[in-house]
N, C-alpha and C positions, 0 to 999 in steps of 0.2 A: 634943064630947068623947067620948060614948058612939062614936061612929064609930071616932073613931080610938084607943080601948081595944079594939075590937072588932077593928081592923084590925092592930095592935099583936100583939093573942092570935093571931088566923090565921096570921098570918105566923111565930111564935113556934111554933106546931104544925106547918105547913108544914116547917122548919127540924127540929123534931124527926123528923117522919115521913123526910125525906132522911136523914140522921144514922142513924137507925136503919134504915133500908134499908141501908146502904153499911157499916155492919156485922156485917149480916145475910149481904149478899154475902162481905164477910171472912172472915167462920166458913166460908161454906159451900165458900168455895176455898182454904182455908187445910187441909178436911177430905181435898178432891179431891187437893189437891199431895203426893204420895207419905207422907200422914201413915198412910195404912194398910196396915196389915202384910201384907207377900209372901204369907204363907202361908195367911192368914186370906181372900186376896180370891184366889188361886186354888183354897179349896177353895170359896167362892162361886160361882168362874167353874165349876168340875167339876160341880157339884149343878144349874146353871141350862143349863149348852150339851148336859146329856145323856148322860156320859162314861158314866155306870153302866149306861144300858141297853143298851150289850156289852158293856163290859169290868168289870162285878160279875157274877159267876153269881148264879143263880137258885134261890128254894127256891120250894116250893108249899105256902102253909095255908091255916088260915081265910076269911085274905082274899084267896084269889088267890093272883099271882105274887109275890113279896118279892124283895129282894134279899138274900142274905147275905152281911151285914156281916164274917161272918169268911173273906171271904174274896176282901174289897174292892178293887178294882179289879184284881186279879188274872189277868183274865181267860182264855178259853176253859180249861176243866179239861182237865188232861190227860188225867187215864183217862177221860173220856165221848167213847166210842165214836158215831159218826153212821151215818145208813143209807146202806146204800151207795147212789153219785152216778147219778141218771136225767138223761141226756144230753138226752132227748126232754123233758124241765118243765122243765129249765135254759135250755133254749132261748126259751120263754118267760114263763119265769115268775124271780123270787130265793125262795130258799126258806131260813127261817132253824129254829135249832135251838129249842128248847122255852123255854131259859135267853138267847134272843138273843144268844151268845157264837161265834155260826159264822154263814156266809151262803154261800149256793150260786147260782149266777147263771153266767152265757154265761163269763164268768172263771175258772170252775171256784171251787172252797171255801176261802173263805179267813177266819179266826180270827181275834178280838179278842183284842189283845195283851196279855201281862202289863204293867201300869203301875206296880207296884208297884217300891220301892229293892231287889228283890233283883237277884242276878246275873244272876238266869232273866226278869229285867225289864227296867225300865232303870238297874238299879245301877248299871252303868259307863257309860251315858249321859254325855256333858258338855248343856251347857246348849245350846252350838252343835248339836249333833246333834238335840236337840230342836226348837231352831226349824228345821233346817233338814228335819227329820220333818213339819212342821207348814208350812211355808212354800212348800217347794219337792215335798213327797208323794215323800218318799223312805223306804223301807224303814230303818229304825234311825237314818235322818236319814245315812245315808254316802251320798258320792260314788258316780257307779257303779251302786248299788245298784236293786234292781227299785222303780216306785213302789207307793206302799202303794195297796192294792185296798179296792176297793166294802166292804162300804156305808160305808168308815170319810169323813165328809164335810170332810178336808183343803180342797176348793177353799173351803169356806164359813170355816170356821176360820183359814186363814193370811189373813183379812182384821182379824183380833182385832189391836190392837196389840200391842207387841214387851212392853211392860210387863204385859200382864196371860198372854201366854204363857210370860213368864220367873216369873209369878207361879204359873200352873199348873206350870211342874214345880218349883219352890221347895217348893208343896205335894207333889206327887207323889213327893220324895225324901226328903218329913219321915212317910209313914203308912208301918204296919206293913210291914217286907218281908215276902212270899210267895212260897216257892221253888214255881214252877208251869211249869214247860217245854212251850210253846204250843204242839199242834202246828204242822208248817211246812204253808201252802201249797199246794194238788191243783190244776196245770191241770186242766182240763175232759175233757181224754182219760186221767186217769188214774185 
């Protein structure tokens, strides 16, 4: 009788341990299936893939480099002037600016872009131009257009699913606009 009281409970714990496995599974795909917010998991995706170390300028304090926030994802300042382009260390070398918002390389210099919803940004972005910035490394995501240059790392990025790069610009069209007019572009001979 003790055996089969004993075999009785096991198998009664058994049955609960499945039960409450399956869910546990429940919740935790129930969390995965689009229950979280556009904008909340692409400003997750922005702070983890790295976006701010070019396209947030840079201040300098206490602790080092910082980013400044006021002037978040913005990228390359207009009025900061760079030294002028040495043809002979581009050859072998990439050379970036103080605030990592420029990159000089065999490409000649090329700027992090404003992200931010102004005009000078991607305000008039669609969603298509973005994935297709991201997917296909085109300049503004247009047809035609030049592809986007070093260091911005497109080939690694357009491997992110379609949902979480429609998540990062869902974010990128909800934070403060910043009217910032990037410089354009220096081939290498100029």
């Amino acid at each position: 009788m003790k055996n089969h009281i004993i075999l009785i409970v096991a198998c009664f714990l058994i049955l609960v341990a499945c039960n409450s496995k399956k869910e546990e599974q429940k919740t935790y795909e129930s969390v995965s299936e689009n229950s979280v917010d556009p904008i909340k998991r692409g400003e997750e995706l922005v702070n983890a893939i790295g976006c701010h170390d070019c396209h947030t300028p840079k201040t300098f304090g206490e602790k080092g480099i910082e980013l400044d926030f006021s002037r978040l994802l913005s990228g390359h300042p207009a009025d900061e002037a760079l030294a002028p382009f040495d043809e002979n260390t581009a050859k072998s070398y990439i050379l970036f600016n103080m605030g990592l918002t420029a990159a000089t390389g065999p490409w000649g210099t090329s700027y992090a872009a404003n992200l931010t919803p102004d005009d000078t940004g991607i305000g008039t972005w669609t969603e298509e131009q973005f994935l297709n910035a991201i997917k296909k490394g085109l300049y503004k995501g247009l047809e035609g257009s030049r592809p986007i240059l070093p260091p911005m790392p497109w080939q690694s990025y357009r491997n992110l699913p379609d949902d979480d790069l429609k998540a990062i610009f869902a974010y990128l069209k909800s934070i403060k606009a910043i009217e910032n007019i990037v410089p354009a572009y220096m081939p290498p001979n100029q």
